[in-house]
C-alpha positions as CSV (number, residue, x, y, z in Angstrom):
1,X,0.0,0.0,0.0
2,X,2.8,2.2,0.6
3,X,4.6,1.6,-2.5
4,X,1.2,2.4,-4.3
5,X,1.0,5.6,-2.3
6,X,4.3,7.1,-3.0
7,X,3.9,5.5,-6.9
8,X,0.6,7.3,-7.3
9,X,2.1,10.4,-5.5
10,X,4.6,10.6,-8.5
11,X,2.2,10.2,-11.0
12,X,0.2,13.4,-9.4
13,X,3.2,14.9,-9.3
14,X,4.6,14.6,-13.3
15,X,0.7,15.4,-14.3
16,X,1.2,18.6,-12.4
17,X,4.2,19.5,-14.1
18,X,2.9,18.3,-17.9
19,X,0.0,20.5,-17.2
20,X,2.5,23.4,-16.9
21,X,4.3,22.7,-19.3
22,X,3.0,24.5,-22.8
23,X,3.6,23.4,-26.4
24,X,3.5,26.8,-27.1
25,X,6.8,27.1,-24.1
26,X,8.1,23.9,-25.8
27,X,7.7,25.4,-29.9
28,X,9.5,29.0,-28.8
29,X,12.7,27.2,-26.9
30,X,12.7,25.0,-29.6
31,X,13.1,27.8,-32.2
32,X,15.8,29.7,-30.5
33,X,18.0,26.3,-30.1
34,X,17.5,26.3,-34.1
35,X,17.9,29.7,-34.7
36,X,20.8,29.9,-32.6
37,X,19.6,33.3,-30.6
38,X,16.6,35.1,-29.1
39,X,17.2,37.8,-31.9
40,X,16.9,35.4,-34.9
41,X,14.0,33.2,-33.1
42,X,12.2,36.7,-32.7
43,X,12.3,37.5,-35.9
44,X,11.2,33.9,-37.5
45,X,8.1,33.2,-35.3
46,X,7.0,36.9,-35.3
47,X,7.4,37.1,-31.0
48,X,9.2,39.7,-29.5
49,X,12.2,39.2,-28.0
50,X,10.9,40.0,-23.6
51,X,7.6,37.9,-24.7
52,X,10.2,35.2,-26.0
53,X,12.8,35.3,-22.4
54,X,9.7,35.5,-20.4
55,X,8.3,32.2,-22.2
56,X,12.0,30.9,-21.3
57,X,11.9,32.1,-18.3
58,X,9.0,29.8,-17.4
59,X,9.9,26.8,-18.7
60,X,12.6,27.1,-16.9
61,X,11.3,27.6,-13.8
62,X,8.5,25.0,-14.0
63,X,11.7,22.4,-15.1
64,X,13.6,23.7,-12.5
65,X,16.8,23.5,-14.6
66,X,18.8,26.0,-16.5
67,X,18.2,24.9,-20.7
68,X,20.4,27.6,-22.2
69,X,22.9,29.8,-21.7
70,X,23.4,32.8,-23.3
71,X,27.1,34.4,-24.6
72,X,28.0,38.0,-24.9
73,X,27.2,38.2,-28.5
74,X,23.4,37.1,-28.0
75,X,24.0,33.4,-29.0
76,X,23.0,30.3,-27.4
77,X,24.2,26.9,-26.4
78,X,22.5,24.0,-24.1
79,X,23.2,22.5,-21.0
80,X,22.7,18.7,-20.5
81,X,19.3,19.6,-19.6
82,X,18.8,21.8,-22.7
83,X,19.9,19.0,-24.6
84,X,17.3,16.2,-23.4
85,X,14.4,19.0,-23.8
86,X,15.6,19.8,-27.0
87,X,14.8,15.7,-28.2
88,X,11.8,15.7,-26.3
89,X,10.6,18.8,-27.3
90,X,10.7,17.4,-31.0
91,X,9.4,14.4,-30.4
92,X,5.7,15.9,-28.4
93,X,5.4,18.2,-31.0
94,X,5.7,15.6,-34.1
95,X,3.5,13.6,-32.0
96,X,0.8,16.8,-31.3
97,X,1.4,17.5,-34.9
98,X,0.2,14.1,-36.2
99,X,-2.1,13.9,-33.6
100,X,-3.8,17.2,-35.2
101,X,-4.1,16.0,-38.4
102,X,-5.3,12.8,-37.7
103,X,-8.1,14.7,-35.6
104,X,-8.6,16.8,-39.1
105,X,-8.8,13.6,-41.8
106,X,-11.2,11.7,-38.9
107,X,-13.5,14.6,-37.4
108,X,-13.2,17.4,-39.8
109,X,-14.4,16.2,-43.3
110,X,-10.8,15.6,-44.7
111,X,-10.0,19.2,-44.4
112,X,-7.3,20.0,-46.7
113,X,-4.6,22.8,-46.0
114,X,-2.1,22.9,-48.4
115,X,0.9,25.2,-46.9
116,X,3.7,25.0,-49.9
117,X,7.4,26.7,-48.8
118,X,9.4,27.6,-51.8
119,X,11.9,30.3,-52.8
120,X,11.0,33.5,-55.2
121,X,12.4,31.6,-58.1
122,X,9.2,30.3,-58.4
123,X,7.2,32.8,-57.4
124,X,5.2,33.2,-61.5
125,X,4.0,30.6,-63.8
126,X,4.6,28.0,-60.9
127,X,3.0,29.3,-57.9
128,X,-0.5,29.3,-59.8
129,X,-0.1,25.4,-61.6
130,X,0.6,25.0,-57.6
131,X,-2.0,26.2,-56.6
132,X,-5.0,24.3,-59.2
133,X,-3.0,21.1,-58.2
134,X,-3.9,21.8,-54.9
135,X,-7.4,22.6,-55.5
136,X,-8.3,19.3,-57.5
137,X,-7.7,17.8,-54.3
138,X,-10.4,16.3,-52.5
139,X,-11.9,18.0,-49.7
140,X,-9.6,21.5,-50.8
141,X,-9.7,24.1,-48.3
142,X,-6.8,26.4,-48.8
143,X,-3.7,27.3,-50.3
144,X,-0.6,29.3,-48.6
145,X,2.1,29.8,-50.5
146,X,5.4,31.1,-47.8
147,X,8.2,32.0,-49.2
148,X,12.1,32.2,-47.6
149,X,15.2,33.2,-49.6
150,X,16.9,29.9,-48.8
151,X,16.3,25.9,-48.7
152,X,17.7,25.6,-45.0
153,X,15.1,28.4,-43.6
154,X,12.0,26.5,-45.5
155,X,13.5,23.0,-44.2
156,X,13.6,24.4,-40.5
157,X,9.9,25.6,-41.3
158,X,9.1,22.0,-42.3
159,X,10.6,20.6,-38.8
160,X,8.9,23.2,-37.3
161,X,5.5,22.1,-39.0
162,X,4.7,25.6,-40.1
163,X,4.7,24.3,-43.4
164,X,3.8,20.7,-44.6
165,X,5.0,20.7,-48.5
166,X,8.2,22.5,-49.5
167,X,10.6,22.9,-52.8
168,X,14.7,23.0,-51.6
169,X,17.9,21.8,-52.7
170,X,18.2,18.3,-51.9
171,X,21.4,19.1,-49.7
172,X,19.1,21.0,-47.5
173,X,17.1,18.1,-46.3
174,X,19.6,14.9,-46.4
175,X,19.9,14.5,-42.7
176,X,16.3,14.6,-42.3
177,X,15.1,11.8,-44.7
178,X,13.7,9.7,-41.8
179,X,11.0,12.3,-41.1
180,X,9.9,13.4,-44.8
181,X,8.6,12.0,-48.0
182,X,11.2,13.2,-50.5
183,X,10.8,13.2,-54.3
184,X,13.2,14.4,-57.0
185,X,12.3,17.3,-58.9
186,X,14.8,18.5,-61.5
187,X,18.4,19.4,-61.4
188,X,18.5,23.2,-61.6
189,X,21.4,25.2,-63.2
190,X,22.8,28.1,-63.3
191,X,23.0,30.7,-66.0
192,X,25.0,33.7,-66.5
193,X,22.5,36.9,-67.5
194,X,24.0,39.7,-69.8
195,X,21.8,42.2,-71.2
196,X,20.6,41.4,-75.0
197,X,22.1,44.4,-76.3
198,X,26.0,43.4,-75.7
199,X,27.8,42.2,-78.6
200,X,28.8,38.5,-78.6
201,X,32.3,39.9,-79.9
202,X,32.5,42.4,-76.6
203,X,31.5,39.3,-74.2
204,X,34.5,37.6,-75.8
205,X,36.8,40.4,-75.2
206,X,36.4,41.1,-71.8
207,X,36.6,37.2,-70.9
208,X,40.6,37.2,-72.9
209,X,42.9,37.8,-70.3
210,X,45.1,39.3,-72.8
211,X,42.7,41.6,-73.6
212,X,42.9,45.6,-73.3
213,X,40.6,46.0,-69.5
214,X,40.2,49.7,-71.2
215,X,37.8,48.6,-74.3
216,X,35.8,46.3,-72.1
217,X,32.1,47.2,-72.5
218,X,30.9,49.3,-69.6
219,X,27.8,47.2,-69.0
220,X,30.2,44.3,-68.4
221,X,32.1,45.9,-65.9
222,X,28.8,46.0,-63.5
223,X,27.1,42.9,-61.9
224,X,24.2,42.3,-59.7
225,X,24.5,40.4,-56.1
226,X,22.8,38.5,-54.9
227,X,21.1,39.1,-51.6
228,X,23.6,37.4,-48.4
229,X,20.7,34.7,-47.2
230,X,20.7,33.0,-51.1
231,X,23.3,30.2,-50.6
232,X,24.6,30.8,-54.4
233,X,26.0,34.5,-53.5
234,X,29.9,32.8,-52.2
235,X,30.1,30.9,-55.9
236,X,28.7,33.7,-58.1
237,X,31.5,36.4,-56.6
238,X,34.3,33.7,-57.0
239,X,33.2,33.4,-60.4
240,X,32.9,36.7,-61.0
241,X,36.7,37.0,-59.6
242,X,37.5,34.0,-62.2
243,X,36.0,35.4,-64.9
244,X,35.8,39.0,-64.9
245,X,37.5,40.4,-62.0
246,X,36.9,43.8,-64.0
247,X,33.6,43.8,-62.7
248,X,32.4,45.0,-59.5
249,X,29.1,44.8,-57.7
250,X,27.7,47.7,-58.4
251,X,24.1,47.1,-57.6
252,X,22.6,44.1,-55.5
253,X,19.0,42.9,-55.1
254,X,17.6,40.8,-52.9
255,X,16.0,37.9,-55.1
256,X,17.2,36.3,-58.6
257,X,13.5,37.8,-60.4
258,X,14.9,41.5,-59.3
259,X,18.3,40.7,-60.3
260,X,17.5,39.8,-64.3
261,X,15.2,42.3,-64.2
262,X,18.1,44.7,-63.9
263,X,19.8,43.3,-66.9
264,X,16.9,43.2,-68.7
265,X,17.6,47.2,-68.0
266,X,21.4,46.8,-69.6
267,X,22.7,48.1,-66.2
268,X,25.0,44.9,-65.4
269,X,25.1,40.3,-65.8
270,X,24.0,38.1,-63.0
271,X,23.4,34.7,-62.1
272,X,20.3,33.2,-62.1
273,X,18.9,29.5,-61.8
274,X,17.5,28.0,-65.2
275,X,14.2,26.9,-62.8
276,X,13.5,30.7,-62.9
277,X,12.7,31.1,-66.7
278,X,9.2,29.7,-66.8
279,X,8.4,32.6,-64.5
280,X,9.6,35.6,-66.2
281,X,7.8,37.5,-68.8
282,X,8.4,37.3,-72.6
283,X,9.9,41.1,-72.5
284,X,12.1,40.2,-69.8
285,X,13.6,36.7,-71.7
286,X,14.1,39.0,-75.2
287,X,16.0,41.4,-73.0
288,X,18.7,39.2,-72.1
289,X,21.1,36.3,-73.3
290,X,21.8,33.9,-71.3
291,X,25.0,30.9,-70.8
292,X,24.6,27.8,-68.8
293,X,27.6,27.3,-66.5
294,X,29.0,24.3,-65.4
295,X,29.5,22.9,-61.7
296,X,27.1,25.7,-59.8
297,X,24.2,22.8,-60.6
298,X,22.0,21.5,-57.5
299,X,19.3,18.9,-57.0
300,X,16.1,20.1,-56.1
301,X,13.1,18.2,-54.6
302,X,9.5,18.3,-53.2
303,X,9.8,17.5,-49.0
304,X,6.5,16.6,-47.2
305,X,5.5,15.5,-43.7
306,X,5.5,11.3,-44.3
307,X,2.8,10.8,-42.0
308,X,0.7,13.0,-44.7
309,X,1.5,10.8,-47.0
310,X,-1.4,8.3,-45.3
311,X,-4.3,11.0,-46.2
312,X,-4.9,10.0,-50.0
313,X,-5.5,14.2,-50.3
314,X,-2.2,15.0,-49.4
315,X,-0.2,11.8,-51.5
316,X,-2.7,13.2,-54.4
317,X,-1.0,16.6,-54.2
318,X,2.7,15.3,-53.8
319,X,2.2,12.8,-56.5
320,X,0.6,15.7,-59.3
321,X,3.4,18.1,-58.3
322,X,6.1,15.9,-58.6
323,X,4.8,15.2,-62.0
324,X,4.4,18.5,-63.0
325,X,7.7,19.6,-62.3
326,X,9.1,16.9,-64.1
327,X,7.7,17.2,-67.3
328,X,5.5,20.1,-67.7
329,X,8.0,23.0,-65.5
330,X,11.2,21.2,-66.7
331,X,10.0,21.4,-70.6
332,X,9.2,25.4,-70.2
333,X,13.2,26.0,-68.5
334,X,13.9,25.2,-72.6
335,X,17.8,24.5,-71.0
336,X,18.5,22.9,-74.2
337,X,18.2,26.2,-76.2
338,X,20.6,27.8,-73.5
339,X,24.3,28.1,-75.2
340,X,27.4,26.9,-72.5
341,X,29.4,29.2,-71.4
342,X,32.6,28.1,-72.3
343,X,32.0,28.1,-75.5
344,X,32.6,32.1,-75.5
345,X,36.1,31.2,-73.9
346,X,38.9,31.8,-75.5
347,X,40.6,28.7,-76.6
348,X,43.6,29.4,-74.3
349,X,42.1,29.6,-71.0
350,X,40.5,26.3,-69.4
351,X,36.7,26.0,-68.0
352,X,37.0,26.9,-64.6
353,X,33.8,25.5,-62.1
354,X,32.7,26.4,-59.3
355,X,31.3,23.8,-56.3
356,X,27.7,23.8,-56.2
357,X,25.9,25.7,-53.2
358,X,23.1,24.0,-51.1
């Protein structure tokens, strides 16, 4: 009897403290461990920063443990405790998160929310095939399109189950292949922008490193960079430096769709990934040439939640947009029609590639 007392005792006692407990508590200490500090979890979840310590603050003191500890410079790193919370933290929210859409395909008429991440390349021609995919679906409620600026922000959205579909470089995602549904898309490229109206003959020229710097075209002395979040901005400056290190950066813009659209204005070249073609308007394609490069390719895919992939709904919409992307989006990138690169090298100087960003 004694043994029951003190067992039942202990049981009153952890209920207690899982009451106290939140999953909202659990969801914001969980977001700064990702994001690394208060200041970047503040800004991804849309809490401000007191709102977010005092939150901390509590767990904390319900846990009776210290979970993080916080430098000079604002980051964070856990303690032991910090650690184990960290796991189980993941794992009770997974579990609330299938929990919840089990309640939906059971109790709420199959509801279907489609919440797609994806970057602004495809922010066009692809967000609205998206988006009647997702309405064919049976019991279609709605469609939210959220977009990031790179793979590894939309992936943490996706473990974060603010999203349940996204589009991101395969690299993004490779450690987390136990948890998601993963389908391969297309391998995107990337192409080198120059505005239509430079001379073939003038491109040539300022790639000879013989060449007189003075007669290199003025619009080829300018590029556009890329904003610091986009992954590919390390490779495109080392290229540049390769290439043309004539050219400076004289303007920058914070997504590729902005950046052709200043060359489409003859003010500079930039980068830009094949996969953003379909999306750009026929004045903006006849405004500019483009050149695949080699070794700046990456492998993109569709992620989604795998327990998702038991509501036929959901599996419908993974299934038609992997198919679309494959034939349908691939066909209108026309990369066969794009003319390599090095074949407006000089004969003399060898292709140089750059490693391909995530």
């Amino acid at each position: 009897m004694a043994f029951c007392r003190v067992g039942c005792l202990a049981l009153n006692i952890a209920c207690k403290l899982a009451m106290e407990v939140t999953f909202k508590q659990l969801e914001i200490f969980r977001w700064v461990v990702v994001a690394g500090s208060i200041t970047k979890a503040s800004h991804r979840i849309g809490l401000s920063q007191p709102s977010i310590s005092q939150q901390l603050a509590k767990l904390e003191e319900t846990l009776d443990v210290q979970l993080i500890i916080r430098n000079r410079t604002g980051l964070v790193s856990m303690t032991p405790a910090g650690e184990f919370w960290f796991k189980a933290s993941e794992d009770i929210l997974a579990r609330m998160a299938s929990a919840l859409s089990d309640h939906e395909k059971r109790f709420k008429h199959s509801s279907v929310v489609l919440r797609l991440g994806a970057t602004p390349i495809l922010r066009g021609h692809f967000t609205t095939a998206a988006a009647r995919i997702a309405q064919s679906a049976p019991g279609f409620v709605k469609f939210e399109l959220v977009y990031d600026l790179n793979s590894g922000a939309l992936v943490e959205q996706l473990r974060m189950h603010q999203i349940n579909f996204a589009i991101v470089a395969e690299s993004a995602i490779l450690g987390d292949q136990s948890s998601f549904a993963i389908s391969k898309l297309y391998e995107d490229k990337i192409a080198w922008a120059v505005p239509a109206c430079v001379p073939d003959d003038d491109i040539r020229a300022a790639l000879d490193p013989y060449g007189d710097p003075a007669k290199i075209n003025p619009i080829l002395r300018n590029y556009i960079e890329i904003d610091r979040a986009v992954p590919t901005r390390a490779p495109s400056d080392d290229w540049y430096r390769n290439f043309l290190p004539q050219a400076t950066p004289t303007f920058s813009a914070p997504t590729f769709a902005a950046s052709i659209e200043l060359v489409a204005g003859d003010l500079g070249t930039c980068h830009v990934p094949v996969s953003l073609l379909p999306n750009l308007s026929q004045t903006t394609l006849q405004s500019v040439k483009l050149f695949r490069l080699k070794g700046m390719n990456r492998i993109v895919v569709l992620a989604m939640r795998k327990h998702l992939l038991t509501h036929g709904a959901y599996a419908h919409i993974f299934n038609e947009l992997t198919n679309y992307c494959r034939t349908e989006y691939v066909a209108a990138m026309h990369e066969e029609q794009i003319p390599c690169f090095e074949d407006m090298l000089p004969a003399e100087i060898p292709a140089i590639t750059v490693e391909a960003a995530e």
